[in-house]
Structure formats: structure tokens, C-alpha cells
N, C-alpha and C positions, 0 to 999 in steps of 0.2 A: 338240742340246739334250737337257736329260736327261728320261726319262720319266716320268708322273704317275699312277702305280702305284694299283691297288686294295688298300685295306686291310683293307677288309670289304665280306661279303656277306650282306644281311640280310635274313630272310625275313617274309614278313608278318606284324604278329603280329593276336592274333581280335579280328575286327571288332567295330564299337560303333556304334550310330545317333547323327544328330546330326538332329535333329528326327525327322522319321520319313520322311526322305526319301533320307537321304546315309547309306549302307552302309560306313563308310570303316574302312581300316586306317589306324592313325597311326603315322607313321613320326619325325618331328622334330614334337616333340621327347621320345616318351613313351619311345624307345628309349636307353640309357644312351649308345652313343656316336653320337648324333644330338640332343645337348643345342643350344638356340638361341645357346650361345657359339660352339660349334664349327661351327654351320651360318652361323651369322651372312654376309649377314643373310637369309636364310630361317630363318624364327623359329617354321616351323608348317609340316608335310605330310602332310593328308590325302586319301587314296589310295582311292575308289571304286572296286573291279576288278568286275569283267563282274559284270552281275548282273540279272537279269531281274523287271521290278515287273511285280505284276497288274494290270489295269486296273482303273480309279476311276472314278468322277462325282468327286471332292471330289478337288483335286492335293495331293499330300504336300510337306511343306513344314518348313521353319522360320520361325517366326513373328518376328515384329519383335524387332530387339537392335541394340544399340549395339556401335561401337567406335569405338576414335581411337589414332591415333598410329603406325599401320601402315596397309598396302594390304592388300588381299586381292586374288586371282587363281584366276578359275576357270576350266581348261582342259574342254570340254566333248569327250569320246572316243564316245561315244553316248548317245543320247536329249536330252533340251530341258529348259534351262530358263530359267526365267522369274528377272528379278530388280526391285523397286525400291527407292528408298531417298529419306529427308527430303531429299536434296539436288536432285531433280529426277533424277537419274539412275534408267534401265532400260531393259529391253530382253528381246529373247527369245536365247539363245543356242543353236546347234544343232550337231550333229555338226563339228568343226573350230572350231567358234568358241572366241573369248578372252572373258570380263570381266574388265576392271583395276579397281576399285575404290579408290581413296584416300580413306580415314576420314580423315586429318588433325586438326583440332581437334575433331573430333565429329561421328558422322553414324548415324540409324537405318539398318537395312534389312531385306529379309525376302527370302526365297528359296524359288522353287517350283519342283515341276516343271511346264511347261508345260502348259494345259491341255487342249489336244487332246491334243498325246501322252498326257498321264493317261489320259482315257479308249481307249485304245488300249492301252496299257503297252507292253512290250518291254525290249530291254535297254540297262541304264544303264551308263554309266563316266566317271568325271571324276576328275580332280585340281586342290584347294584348296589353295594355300599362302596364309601370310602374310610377308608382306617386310616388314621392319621400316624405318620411317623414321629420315632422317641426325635427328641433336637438333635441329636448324637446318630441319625443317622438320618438327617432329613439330605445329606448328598453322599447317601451310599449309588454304589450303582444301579443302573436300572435293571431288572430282571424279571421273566415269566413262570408261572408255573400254570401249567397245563394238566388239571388233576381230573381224569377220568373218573368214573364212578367205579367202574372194577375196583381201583386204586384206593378207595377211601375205605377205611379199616369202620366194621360194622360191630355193633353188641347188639344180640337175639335177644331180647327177652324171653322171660318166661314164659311158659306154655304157648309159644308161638303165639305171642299177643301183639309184636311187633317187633323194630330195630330201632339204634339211633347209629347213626352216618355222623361220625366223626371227620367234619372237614377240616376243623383247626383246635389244638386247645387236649383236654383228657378229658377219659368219661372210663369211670372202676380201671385205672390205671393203665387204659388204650390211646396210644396218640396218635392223634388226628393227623392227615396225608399233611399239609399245608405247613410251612416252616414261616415264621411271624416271629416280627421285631420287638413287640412285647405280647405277656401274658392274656390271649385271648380264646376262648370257648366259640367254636359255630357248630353246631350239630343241626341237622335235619332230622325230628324225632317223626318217626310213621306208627300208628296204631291204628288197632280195631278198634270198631266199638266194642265200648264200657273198660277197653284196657286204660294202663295206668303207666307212667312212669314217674321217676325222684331225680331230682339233681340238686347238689349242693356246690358254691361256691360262697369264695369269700365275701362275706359282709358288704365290702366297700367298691367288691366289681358294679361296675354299671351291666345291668340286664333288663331286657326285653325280651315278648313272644311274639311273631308275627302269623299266625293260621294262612296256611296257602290251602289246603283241603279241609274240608269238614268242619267240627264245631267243636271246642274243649272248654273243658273246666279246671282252673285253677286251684289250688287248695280247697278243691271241694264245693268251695264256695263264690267263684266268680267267674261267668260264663263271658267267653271271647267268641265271638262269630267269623266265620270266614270271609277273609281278607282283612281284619283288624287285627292289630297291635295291641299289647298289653305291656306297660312299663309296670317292672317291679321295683319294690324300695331299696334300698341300704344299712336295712336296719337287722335284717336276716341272713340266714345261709343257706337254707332247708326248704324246697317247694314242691310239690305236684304237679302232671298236669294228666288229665284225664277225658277220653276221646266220649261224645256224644255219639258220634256217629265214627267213621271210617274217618281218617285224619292225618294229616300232614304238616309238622309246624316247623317252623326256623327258629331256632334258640341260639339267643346270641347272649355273652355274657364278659365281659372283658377288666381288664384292670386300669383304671383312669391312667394318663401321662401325670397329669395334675403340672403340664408346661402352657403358655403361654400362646395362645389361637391366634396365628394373623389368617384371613382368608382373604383370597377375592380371585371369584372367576375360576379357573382352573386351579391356582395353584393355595397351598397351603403352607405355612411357615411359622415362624415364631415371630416376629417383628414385622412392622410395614417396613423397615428399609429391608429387609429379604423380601418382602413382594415386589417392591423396586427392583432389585436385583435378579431376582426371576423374569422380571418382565424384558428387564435386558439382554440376560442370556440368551430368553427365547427368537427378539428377537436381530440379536449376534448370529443365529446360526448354531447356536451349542447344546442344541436338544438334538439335532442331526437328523437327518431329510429322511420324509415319507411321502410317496406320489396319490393322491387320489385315486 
């Protein structure tokens, strides 16, 4: 089968806060060849790398907002945090954990860091995406999933060289904890040095790597540093990736909607008159009340 080549290798660009809690580099969609058509449908990546908060009494946070018509997804890599939202969903997430969040027809929510770790601080690292919903279900209801890392079904490699953490999607016919509105792949692959791992997907899924630990090599031949992104093509099935050192990567890999992007601000839709509409319901009242 033929190989699914890297096309670029892209390096972080300078960070920006998103309340005063999430240190993040944005990767899709602020970078030109990581637009939400071509990521589609990862429509948003932002990238928290290592980073050390002081300690608080008061947890840093972003405060209550709206969205509809996409998921959010937040991989917790170190430190806790805290989330809830109008729909009944929260939880605390911690080193390993997942939250899936489905905004669907409308849903507040607010995000903190934990508050015992607050008072503690230490170092943070997470990554936020948003997955955009099919049209046919951009107002399904809203719903959490709160996926522990116990909970996320794992594949050993051989001779104890490493795992992959299936968080959504298959990997040798294991399915990932998370339940997704279309066809998508997120694994957390972990290796030692000089080990190896293979994945194959279709052709026409959009995929990228992102290195949260260590340093890999791609088909052998094209080395990603940590905290960079690696876009692959659409021209292949078949890839590698192999650890320099001790290593950590996010493999994301998904199958376009091939629908129609309206964006702006929180929310996401098919048409600007749905972002009008969204902007109404929000605010009517019909996302339904969350207190700071």
C-alpha cells in the first residue's frame, strides 16, 4: 500500500492565553496550511506545552461561554482540571484523562484549573481541539463524556517497546473509549527509545502528529521535534513513526464532513443565517443558565 508522506513540519507559533489559565499555541486553524477545510473535521488546535503555573488560592480559569454546533475535546498531559456546563455535565480531569464535550444545539460552560492543584501549581500541559459536527446533527443534544484513563482500552506493543491509548476511532481492531458523530482516530502513542510503531488509514482521512514528549521520526525519514506538528498527505494509507528518545505523540486522523464551514466566535454551523440563529438563541436564553 502506498505511503502517507509528511508534508510539513510546523513549529509552534508564540503562545496567547485563553482565559488566564490555558498557555496555548494554536495550531489549526491560525496557521495557513492548517485551515478547518483542510483539517476538517478538526476545526480548532489548541496546544498547551509544559509549562509551570504558580500557585493560587483563586483557580485560573475561563469563565462561562457558549458554543453549539461542534465538540470540544480536552486531553489532560499534566496538572487537573476542573469543568462544568448548563447541561448537567462535569467533572474533574487529571493527568491521562479525556473530556468530550458535545455543545450540539447550545450549551454554556466554564473551565478551571482544579482547585487543589491550584493551590499547589506545578506543571500544566493539555491539548484542546474542536471536532466539528456532521449538518445532521449540528442540534443533537448536548452531552459529556468523562473518559478516565483506566477507561481508555490500550495495545502493548511488542517486546514492551510501548502502548497506544485509544481515545476515539480503531487501532488492530480495538475501539477507542469515546463514541463520535463521524469517523475519527485519536490515539496517544507512548514509546521508548529507537521503538516503532505503524498505522494505517484511509487515503482521504485528514491526519496529523503532534510530539507532546520527546523527539520521532517519521517514515524514517523526517524528524518532528517536541512540541511540533507534523501534517501528512492524502495521497497514502501506510506510515511510521519512531521514537529518538522516550516519547509521547497525539495521532489524530479523521474523515473530512466535506460540509459547508460557517464559523464565528464560539459557535460553528453550516450557513451565516445559522450563526445568526445561534447568536439568537444564545441570547433568548436557550443554551440554559451556568453561574460563574
Amino acid at each position: 500500500m502506498d505511503t502517507k508522506h509528511v508534508t510539513q513540519i510546523i513549529a509552534p507559533n508564540v503562545p496567547h492565553y485563553v482565559g488566564d489559565a490555558f498557555r496555548v499555541h494554536n495550531f489549526i486553524p491560525s496557521h495557513p496550511s492548517l485551515g478547518m477545510r483542510r483539517m476538517d473535521p478538526f476545526i480548532m488546535l489548541d496546544y498547551n506545552s509544559k509549562f509551570n503555573f504558580s500557585a493560587t488560592e483563586t483557580p485560573r480559569g475561563v469563565g462561562v461561554h457558549p458554543h453549539k454546533g461542534f465538540e470540544t475535546v480536552t486531553i489532560a498531559y499534566k496538572g487537573k482540571i476542573a469543568h462544568h456546563d448548563s447541561a448537567g455535565g462535569g467533572g474533574i480531569i487529571s493527568q491521562g484523562d479525556v473530556q468530550w464535550m458535545t455543545a450540539g444545539n447550545g450549551i454554556l460552560h466554564k473551565e478551571y484549573h482544579e482547585k487543589e492543584w491550584s493551590k499547589q501549581g506545578g506543571d500544566f500541559q493539555m491539548v484542546q481541539l474542536w471536532v466539528n459536527l456532521p449538518k445532521k446533527d449540528k442540534n443533537t443534544l448536548p452531552k459529556y463524556q468523562s473518559i478516565l484513563n483506566s477507561e481508555i482500552p490500550k495495545v502493548k506493543l511488542a517486546n514492551e517497546t510501548g502502548e497506544i491509548e485509544i481515545i476515539a476511532g480503531n487501532y488492530n481492531h480495538i475501539t477507542g473509549a469515546a463514541s463520535t458523530f463521524s469517523p475519527i482516530n485519536m490515539f496517544n502513542l507512548k514509546l521508548k527509545k529507537e521503538a516503532s510503531a505503524s498505522f494505517n488509514f484511509p487515503k482521504h482521512y485528514n491526519t496529523c502528529i503532534l510530539v507532546i514528549e520527546g523527539n520521532i521520526t517519521i517514515n524514517q525519514n523526517n524528524e518532528v521535534a517536541l512540541d511540533h506538528l507534523a501534517l501528512l498527505d492524502n495521497s497514502g494509507e501506510n506510515f511510521s513513526i519512531t521514537a529518538k528518545n522516550d516519547a509521547l505523540v497525539l495521532v489524530l486522523s479523521g474523515e473530512p464532513l466535506n460540509e459547508p464551514i460557517a464559523a464565528h466566535g464560539p459557535f460553528v454551523m453550516n450557513t451565516h443565517q445559522e450563526i445568526i440563529q445561534a447568536f439568537a438563541d444564545f441570547n433568548a436564553g436557550k443554551f440554559g443558565v451556568l453561574h460563574d
